[in-house]
C-alpha positions as CSV (number, residue, x, y, z in Angstrom):
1,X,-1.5,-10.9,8.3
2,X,-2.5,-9.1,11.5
3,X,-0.1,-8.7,14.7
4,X,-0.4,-6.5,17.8
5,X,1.8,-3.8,18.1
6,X,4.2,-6.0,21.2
7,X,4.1,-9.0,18.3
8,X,5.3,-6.4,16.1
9,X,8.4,-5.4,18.6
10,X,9.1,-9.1,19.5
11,X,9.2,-10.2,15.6
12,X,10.7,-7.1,13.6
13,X,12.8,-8.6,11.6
14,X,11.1,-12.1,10.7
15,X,7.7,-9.6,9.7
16,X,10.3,-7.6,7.5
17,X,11.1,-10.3,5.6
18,X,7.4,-11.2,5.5
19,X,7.0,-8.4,3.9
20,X,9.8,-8.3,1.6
21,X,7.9,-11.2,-0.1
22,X,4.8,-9.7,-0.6
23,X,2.9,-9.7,2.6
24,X,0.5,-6.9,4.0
25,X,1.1,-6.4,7.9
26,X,-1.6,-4.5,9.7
27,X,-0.4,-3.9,13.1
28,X,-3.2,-3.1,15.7
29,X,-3.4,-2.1,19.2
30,X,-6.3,-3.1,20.8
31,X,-7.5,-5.0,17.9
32,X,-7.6,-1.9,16.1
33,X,-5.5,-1.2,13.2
34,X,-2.9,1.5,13.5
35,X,-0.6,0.7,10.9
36,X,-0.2,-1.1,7.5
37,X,3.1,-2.3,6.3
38,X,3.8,-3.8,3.0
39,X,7.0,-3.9,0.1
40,X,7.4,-1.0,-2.0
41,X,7.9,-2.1,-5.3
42,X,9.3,1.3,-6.7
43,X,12.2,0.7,-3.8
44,X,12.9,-2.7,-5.0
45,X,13.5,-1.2,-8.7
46,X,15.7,2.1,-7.3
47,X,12.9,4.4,-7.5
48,X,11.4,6.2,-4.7
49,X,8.7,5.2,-2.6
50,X,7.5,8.6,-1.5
51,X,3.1,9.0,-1.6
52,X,1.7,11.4,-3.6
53,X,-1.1,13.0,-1.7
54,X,-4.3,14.8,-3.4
55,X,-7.3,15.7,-2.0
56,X,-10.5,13.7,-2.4
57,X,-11.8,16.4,-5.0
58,X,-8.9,16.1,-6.7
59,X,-9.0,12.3,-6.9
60,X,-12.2,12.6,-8.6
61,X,-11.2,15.2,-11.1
62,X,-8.1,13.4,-12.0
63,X,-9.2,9.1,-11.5
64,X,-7.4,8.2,-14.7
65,X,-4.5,10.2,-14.6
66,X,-4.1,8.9,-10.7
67,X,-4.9,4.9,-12.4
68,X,-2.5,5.4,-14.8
69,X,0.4,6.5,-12.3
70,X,-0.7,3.7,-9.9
71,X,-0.1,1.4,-13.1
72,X,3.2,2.6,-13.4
73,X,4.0,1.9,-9.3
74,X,3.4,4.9,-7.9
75,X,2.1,5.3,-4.4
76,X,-1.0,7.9,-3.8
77,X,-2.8,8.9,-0.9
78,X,-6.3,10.6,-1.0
79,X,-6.7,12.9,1.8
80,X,-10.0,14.6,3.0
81,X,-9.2,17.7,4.8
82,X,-5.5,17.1,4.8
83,X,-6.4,13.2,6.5
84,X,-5.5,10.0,4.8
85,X,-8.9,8.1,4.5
86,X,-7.5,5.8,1.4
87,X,-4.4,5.1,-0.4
88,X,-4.0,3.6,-4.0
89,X,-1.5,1.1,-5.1
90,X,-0.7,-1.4,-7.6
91,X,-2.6,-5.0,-7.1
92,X,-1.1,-7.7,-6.1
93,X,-2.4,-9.3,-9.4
94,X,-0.6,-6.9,-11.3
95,X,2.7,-7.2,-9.5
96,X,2.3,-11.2,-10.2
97,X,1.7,-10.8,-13.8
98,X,-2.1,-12.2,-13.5
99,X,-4.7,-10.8,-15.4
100,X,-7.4,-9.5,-13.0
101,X,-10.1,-9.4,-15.7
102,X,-9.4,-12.9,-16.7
103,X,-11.9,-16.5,-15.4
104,X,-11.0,-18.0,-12.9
């Protein structure tokens, strides 16, 4: 779902529980996205919902560690020069139980 930032004010708490359920909220200004906003698992099962950060070079030196701690629900942000350019999280397939591998 995609809402302007004075949508965002106006509906605060109806988006919350948007995204409670499951929902990704990008909130733009402009029509340009300045903000994503979804549930963090970990949160919802007492753990904490702090990113881990590495570099880009680091990302590549260390994929399936990272995989394997996004597996387990942990949140991880790949900067390049100490900017976020992607962020890696658990699928929603994964948090619904489906198999992403398996025919549709």
């Amino acid at each position: 779902m995609q809402v302007s930032v004075e949508e965002a004010r106006e509906k605060l708490p109806e988006l919350i529980g948007l995204i409670e359920r499951g929902e990704l909220v990008t909130i733009t200004r402009d029509g340009i996205p300045v903000a994503e906003a979804f549930v963090c698992w970990n949160y919802l099962k007492w753990l904490s919902c702090e990113r881990m950060q590495v570099s880009v070079e680091e990302a590549r030196e260390k994929l399936p560690e990272l995989i394997g701690l996004v597996e387990r629900g942990e949140l991880i942000t790949i900067t390049r020069d100490e900017i976020p350019v992607a962020d890696l999280a658990p699928s929603k397939a994964e948090k619904s139980g489906l198999d992403p591998m398996s025919e549709a």
